[in-house]
C-alpha positions as CSV (number, residue, x, y, z in Angstrom):
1,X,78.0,92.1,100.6
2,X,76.9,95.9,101.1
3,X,74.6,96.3,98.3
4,X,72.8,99.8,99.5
5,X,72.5,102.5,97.7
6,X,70.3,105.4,95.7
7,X,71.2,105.0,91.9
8,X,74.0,106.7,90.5
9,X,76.7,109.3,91.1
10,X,76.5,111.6,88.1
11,X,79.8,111.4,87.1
12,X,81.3,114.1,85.8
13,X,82.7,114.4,82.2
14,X,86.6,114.9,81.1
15,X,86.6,117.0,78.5
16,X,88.3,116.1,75.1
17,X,90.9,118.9,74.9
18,X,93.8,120.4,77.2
19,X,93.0,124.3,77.6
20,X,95.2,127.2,78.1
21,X,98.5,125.4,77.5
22,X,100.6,128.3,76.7
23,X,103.5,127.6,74.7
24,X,103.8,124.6,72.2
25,X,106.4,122.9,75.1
26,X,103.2,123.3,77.3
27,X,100.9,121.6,74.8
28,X,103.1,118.8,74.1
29,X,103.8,118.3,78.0
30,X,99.7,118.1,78.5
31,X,98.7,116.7,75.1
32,X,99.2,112.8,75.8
33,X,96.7,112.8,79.1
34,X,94.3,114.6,78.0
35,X,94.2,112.6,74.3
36,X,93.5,109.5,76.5
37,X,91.1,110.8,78.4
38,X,89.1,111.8,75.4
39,X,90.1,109.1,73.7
40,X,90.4,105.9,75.8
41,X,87.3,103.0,75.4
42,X,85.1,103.1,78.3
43,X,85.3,99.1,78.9
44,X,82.1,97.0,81.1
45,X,79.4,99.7,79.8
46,X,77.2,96.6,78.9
47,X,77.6,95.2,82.9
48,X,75.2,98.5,83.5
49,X,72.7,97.0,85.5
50,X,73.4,93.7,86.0
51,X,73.9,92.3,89.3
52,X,77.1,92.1,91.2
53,X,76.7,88.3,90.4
54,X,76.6,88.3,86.9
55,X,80.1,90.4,86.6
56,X,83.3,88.5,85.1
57,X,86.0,87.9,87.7
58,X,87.5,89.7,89.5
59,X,85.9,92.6,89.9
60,X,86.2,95.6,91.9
61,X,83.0,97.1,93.4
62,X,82.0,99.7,95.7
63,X,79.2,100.1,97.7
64,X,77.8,103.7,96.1
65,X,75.8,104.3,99.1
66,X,78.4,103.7,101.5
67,X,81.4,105.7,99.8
68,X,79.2,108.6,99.5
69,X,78.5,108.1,103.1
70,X,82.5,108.0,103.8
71,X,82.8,111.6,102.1
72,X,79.7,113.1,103.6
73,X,81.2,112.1,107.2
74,X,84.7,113.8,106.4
75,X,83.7,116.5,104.5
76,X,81.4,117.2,107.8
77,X,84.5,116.5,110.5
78,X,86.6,119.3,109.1
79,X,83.5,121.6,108.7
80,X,83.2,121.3,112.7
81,X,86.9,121.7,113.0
82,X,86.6,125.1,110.7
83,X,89.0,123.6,108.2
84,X,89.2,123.1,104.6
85,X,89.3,119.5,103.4
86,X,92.2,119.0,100.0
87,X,91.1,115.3,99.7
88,X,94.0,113.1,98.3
89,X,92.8,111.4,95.2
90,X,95.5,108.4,95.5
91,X,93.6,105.7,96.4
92,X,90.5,105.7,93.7
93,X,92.2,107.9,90.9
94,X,89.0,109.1,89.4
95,X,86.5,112.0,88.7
96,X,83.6,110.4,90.2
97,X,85.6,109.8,93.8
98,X,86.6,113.0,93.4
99,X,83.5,114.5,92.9
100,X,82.3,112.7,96.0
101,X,85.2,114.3,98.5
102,X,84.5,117.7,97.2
103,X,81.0,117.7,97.5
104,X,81.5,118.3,93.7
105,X,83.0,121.6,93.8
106,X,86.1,120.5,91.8
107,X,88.4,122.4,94.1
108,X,91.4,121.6,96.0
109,X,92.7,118.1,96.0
110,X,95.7,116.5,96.2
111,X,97.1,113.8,93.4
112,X,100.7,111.6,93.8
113,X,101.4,111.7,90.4
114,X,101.6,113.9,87.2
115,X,99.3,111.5,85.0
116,X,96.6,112.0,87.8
117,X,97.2,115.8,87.8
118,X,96.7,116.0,84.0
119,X,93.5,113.8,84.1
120,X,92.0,115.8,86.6
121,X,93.2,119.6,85.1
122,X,91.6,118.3,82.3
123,X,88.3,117.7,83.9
124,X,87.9,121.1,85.2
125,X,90.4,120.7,88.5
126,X,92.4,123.8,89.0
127,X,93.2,123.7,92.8
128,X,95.5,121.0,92.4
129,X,98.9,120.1,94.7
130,X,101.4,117.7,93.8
131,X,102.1,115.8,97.2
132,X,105.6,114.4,95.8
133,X,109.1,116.2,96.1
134,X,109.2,118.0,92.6
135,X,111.2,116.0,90.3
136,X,113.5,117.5,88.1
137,X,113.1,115.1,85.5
138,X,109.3,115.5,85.3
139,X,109.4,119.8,85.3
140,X,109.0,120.5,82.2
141,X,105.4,118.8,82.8
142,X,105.0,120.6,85.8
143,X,105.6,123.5,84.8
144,X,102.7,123.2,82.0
145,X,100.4,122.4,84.7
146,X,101.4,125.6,87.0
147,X,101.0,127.6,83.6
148,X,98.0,126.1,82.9
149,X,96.1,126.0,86.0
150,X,94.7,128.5,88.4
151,X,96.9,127.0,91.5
152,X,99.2,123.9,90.8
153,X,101.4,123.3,93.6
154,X,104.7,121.1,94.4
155,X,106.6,120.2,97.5
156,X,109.9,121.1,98.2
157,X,112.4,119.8,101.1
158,X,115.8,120.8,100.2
159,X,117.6,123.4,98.2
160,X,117.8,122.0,95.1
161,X,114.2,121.3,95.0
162,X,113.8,125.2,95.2
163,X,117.1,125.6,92.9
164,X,115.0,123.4,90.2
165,X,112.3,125.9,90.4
166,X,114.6,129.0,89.6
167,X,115.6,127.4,86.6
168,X,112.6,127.1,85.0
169,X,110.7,130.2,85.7
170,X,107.0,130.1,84.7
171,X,107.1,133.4,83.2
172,X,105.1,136.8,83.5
173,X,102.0,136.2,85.8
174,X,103.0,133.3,87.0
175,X,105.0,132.2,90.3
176,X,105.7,128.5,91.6
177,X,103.8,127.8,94.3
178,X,105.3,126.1,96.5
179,X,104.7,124.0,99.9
180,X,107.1,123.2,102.3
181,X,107.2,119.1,103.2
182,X,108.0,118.7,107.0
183,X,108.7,115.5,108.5
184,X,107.3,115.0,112.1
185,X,107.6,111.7,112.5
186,X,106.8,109.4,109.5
187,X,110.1,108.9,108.4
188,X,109.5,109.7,104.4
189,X,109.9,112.8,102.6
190,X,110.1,116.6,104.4
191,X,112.9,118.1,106.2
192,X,112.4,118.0,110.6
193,X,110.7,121.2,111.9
194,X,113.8,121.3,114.5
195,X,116.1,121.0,112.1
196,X,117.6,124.8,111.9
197,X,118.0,124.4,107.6
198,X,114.2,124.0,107.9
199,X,113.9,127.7,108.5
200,X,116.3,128.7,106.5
201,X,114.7,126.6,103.3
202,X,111.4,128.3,104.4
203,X,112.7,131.7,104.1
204,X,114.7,131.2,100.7
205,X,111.3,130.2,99.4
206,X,109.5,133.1,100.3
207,X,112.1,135.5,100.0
208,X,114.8,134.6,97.5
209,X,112.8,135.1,94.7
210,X,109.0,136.3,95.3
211,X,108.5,137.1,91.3
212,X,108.9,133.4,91.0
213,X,108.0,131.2,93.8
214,X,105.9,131.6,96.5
215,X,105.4,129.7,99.9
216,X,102.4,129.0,99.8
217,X,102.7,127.4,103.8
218,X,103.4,124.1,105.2
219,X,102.4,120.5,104.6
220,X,103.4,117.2,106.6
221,X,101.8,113.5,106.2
222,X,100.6,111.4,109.3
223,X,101.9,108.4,107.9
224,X,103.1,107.1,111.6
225,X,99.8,106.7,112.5
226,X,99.3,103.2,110.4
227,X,102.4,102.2,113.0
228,X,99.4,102.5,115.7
229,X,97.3,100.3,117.9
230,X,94.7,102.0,119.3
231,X,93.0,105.2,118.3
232,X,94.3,107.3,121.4
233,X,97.4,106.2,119.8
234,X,96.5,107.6,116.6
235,X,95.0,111.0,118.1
236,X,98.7,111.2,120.0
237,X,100.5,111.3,117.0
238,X,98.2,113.7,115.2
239,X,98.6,116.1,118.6
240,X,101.9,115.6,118.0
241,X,102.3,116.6,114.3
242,X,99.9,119.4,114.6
243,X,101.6,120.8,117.3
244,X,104.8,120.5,115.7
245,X,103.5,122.1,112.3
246,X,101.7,125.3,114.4
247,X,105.5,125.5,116.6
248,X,107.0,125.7,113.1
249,X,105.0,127.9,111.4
250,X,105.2,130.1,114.8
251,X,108.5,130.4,114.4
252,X,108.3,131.4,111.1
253,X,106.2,134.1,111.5
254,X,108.7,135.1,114.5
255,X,111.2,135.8,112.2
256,X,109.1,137.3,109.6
257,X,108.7,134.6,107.0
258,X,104.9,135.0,106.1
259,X,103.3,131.3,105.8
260,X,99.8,131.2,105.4
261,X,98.7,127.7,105.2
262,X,99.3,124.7,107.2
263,X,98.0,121.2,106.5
264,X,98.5,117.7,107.8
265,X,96.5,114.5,106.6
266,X,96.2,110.4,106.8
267,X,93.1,108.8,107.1
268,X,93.6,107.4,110.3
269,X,94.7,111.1,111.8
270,X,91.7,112.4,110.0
271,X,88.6,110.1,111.2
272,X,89.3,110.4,114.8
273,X,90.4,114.7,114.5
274,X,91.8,116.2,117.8
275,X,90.8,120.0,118.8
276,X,94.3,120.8,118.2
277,X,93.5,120.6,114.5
278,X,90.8,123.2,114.2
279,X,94.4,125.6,114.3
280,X,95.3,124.0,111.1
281,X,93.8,125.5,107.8
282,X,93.5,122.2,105.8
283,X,93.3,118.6,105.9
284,X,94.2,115.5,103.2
285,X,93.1,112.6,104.5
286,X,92.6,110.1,101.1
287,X,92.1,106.2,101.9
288,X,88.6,107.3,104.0
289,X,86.5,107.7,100.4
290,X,86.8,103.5,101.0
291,X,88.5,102.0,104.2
292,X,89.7,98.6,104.2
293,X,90.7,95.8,106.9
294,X,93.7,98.0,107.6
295,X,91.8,100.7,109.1
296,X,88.7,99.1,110.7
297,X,91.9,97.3,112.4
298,X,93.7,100.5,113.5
299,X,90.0,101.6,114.7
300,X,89.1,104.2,112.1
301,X,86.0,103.2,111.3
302,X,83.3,100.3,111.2
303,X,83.1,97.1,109.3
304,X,80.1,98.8,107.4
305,X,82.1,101.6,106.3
306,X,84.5,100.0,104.0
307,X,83.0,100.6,100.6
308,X,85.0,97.9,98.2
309,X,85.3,94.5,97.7
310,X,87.2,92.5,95.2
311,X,84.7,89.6,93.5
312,X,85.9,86.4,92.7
313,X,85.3,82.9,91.9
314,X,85.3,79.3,92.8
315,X,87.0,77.5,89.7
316,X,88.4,74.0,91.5
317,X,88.0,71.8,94.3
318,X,91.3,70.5,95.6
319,X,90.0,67.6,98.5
320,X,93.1,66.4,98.8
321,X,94.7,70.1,99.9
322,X,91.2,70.9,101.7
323,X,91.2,74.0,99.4
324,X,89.4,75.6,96.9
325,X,90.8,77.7,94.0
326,X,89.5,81.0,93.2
327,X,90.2,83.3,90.0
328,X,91.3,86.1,92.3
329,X,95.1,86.4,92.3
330,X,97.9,88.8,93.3
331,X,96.9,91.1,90.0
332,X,93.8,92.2,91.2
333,X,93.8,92.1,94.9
334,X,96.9,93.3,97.3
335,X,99.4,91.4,99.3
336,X,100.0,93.5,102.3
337,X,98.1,92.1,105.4
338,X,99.4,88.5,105.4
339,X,100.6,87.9,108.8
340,X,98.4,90.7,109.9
341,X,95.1,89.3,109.0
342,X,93.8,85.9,110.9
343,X,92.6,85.4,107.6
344,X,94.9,86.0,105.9
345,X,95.2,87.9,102.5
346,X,91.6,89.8,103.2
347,X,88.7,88.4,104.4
348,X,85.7,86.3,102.8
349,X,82.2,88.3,103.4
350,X,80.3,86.3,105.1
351,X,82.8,83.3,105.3
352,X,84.7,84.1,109.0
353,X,85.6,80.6,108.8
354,X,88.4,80.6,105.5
355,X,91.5,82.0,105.0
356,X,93.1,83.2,102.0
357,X,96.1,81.7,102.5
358,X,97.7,81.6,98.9
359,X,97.7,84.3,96.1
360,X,99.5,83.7,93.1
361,X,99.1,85.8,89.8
362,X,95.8,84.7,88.9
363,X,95.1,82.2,91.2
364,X,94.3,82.4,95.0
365,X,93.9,79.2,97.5
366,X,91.0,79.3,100.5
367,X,91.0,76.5,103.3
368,X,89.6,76.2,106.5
369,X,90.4,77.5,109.7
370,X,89.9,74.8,111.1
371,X,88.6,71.4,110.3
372,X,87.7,69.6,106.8
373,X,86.0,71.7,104.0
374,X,82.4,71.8,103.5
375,X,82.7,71.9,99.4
376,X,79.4,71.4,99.0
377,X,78.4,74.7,100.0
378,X,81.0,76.3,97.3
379,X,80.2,74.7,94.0
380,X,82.5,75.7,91.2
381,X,81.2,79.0,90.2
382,X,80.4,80.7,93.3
383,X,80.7,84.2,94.0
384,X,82.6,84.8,97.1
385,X,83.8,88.7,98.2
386,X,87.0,89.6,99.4
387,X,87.2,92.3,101.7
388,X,90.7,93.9,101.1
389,X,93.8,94.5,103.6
390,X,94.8,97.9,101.7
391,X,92.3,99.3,99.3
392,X,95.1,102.1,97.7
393,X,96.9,98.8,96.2
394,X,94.0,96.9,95.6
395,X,91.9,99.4,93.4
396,X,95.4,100.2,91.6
397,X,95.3,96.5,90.1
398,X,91.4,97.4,88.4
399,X,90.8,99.2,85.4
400,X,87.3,99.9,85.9
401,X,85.3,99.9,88.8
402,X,81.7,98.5,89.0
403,X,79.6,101.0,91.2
404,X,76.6,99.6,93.0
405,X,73.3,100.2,94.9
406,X,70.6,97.2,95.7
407,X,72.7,94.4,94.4
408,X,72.8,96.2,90.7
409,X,75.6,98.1,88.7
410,X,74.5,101.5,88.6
411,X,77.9,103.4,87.3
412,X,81.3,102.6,86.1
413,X,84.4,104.3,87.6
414,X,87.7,104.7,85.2
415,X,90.6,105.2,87.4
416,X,93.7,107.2,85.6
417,X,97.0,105.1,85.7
418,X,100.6,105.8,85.5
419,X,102.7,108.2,86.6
C-alpha cells in the first residue's frame, strides 16, 4: 500500500450561502446545493489520524502524496505544450481534488453534472463548463448558474439544443455561452466535423443571436482512446482528433465564424500529449488526479501512480470453496474489468497470487490462482487492498474519502453526489 506523503492538503472551505442569485427562480434553482453543502455532517472526522488499518470497511483511500504528484505532472505537460489545463472534476467530485488540478486557483474546470456545478459555484468556482448536452429539463438551473457565475458554459450539438437557449434568455449582461460538442471518433455526444450541419450549427450560434449566446469555440472528448492497446495507439487517435478539431475550426474561420477556443481531453490522450496539441488552447483530461488498472493497462502511467485503493476485510474462511470472503462488495468497488483483469475484479496489493473472482452487494469472494489456499496467512480480520479496474465508478460508491501520508489519515475528502 502507497502510504507516502507530506501531511495534509488544505482543503478548501464551501461556503454556507449561494451568492449573487439574481431573481427568486435563481435562488430557488441554487438554494438546495448550496444548503447541503453548508449543511451536510462531515462523517469519519474521528478516523483523523488513525492508520489505514484501523478504518471500518471498506474504505476508499488515496495516497495524498501520489495524487498531488498526478496533478503536478499534468498541470506541467500542458504548461510545455502552452495550453491551459480545464481539469474534469468527474472522477473525485470534490474541492480538495479540485484544488489539486488547479494548482488552487479555482479556475476553469469541467463538471458532468448540475449538482457538481452548484457545489463547486458555491465554493468560489466561477470558470465552470457543463460537459453534457444542455438539457432542457434541467435549464431553469442552468440558467441560475450562467446568471450567477462569471463563465458557466453548456454544450450544444444540434438545433434545438441552441433553440432551448433562445427561450430562456439570461437577461441584460448576460449571454449563454456556449461550446460546440464535436464528435471525432468516440461515438457519444457532438455532431461530426464533416458533417456540413456542423458548420451551419456553428454559425447559428455565433451569429443568430450574439445578445444572447455566444460561441465560445469547440470541444470534443477522446473517449476512443480507452478502445486502445498501446500508447502509439492512443497518441494516433489524439493526432487524429486534434487535427480534426484545428481542420474544423479552420474552416470556420474561412467562412468567417469567429471561434476562439478549442479543447479536446481523456486521460489517456492527455498523459502521453502529441506536438499537435500545443495548437489547441485547452485540455480536460479528468481520471489522471488517480489512475487505476485501466490505465496502467492502456500504458498511461506506472503502477506507482495510481493514487486509490478500496480497503477491505477478511470476514470467513470457506475451505471447502478454497475462498475467502471479504466485506468489499459491488457497493463500494466497480465491476468493469472482469474478463479484462487476470485477476479479476481489481487486484490484491501485494497478493499477485488471488483473484477477486465474485462481488456481490456486500460480499466479494478471493481464491487462488492456482493451487490450494494458504488461510493461515489471512486470518479473519485482515486488511487486504484492492486496487481498482475504473476509479470514476469506484470513488462514486464512497461517501467520504480517507486521505493519507505515512500509513496515517491526514484529511477527509466529501465528494458531491447526484445529478
Amino acid at each position: 500500500m502507497d502510504a507516502a506523503g507530506d501531511g495534509g492538503l488544505g482543503a478548501p472551505q464551501a461556503p454556507g450561502a449561494a451568492p449573487g442569485a439574481s431573481s427568486p427562480a435563481d435562488a430557488a434553482a441554487l438554494s438546495g446545493e448550496t444548503e447541503a453543502v453548508a449543511s451536510e455532517p462531515r462523517p469519519g472526522s474521528a478516523w483523523l489520524g488513525r492508520r489505514l488499518e484501523e478504518l471500518p470497511t471498506p474504505a476508499l483511500a488515496v495516497a495524498e502524496a501520489t495524487a498531488r504528484r498526478n496533478a503536478e505532472r499534468m498541470r506541467e505537460r500542458c504548461r510545455a505544450l502552452g495550453v491551459r489545463l480545464r481539469p474534469h472534476v468527474k472522477t473525485h467530485k470534490t474541492l480538495e481534488g479540485a484544488a489539486l488540478a488547479t494548482g488552487g486557483t479555482r479556475r476553469g474546470i469541467a463538471v458532468s453534472t448540475l449538482a457538481e456545478a452548484r457545489f463547486f459555484a458555491a465554493a468560489g468556482f466561477d470558470d465552470i463548463l457543463y460537459a453534457y448536452p444542455v438539457p432542457g429539463a434541467r435549464l431553469r438551473e442552468c440558467a441560475a448558474l450562467a446568471r450567477r457565475l462569471r463563465a458557466f458554459q453548456v454544450l450544444l450539438d444540434s438545433p434545438a439544443g441552441l433553440a432551448l437557449l433562445r427561450r430562456r434568455p439570461l437577461g441584460p449582461g448576460k449571454r449563454w455561452l456556449a461550446w460546440l460538442k464535436l464528435d471525432c471518433g468516440n461515438g457519444r455526444a457532438g455532431v461530426q466535423p464533416s458533417d456540413p450541419g456542423a458548420l451551419e450549427l456553428a454559425r447559428a450560434i455565433a451569429e443568430e443571436a450574439p445578445d444572447e449566446v455566444t460561441l465560445v469555440g469547440v470541444y470534443a472528448h477522446c473517449g476512443d482512446t480507452y478502445r486502445c492497446g498501446s500508447v502509439p495507439e492512443i497518441q494516433a487517435v489524439a493526432r487524429a482528433t486534434t487535427t480534426a478539431v484545428l481542420d474544423f475550426v479552420a474552416t470556420l474561420r474561412q467562412a468567417g465564424v469567429p471561434c476562439p477556443e478549442a479543447s479536446i481531453g481523456s486521460t489517456p490522450s492527455c498523459s502521453h500529449p502529441v506536438p499537435e496539441m500545443a495548437r489547441l488552447t485547452e485540455l480536460h483530461p479528468g481520471n489522471y488526479i488517480f489512475y487505476d488498472l485501466q490505465q496502467t493497462l492502456l500504458g498511461c502511467c506506472r503502477p506507482e501512480d495510481v493514487a486509490l485503493r478500496v480497503l477491505t476485510r477478511v470476514v470467513g474462511h470457506y475451505p471447502r470453496r478454497n475462498q475467502l470472503l471479504v466485506d468489499c462488495g459491488w457497493t463500494a468497488l466497480s465491476l468493469h474489468g472482469q474478463g479484462q483483469l487476470p485477476t479479476g475484479f481489481a487486484a490484491v496489493e501485494g497478493h499477485p497470487e488471488l483473484r477477486l473472482v465474485g462481488l456481490t452487494q456486500e460480499h466479494g469472494q478471493l481464491e487462488p490462482a492456482a493451487g490450494p489456499l494458504d488461510f493461515g496467512r489471512f486470518p479473519v480480520g485482515t486488511v487486504l487492498a484492492l486496487i481498482p479496474f475504473h476509479a470514476c465508478a469506484t470513488a462514486a460508491m464512497h461517501p467520504v474519502y480517507y486521505v493519507h501520508a505515512e500509513g496515517k489519515v491526514v484529511a477527509l475528502w466529501h465528494p458531491v453526489r447526484g445529478w
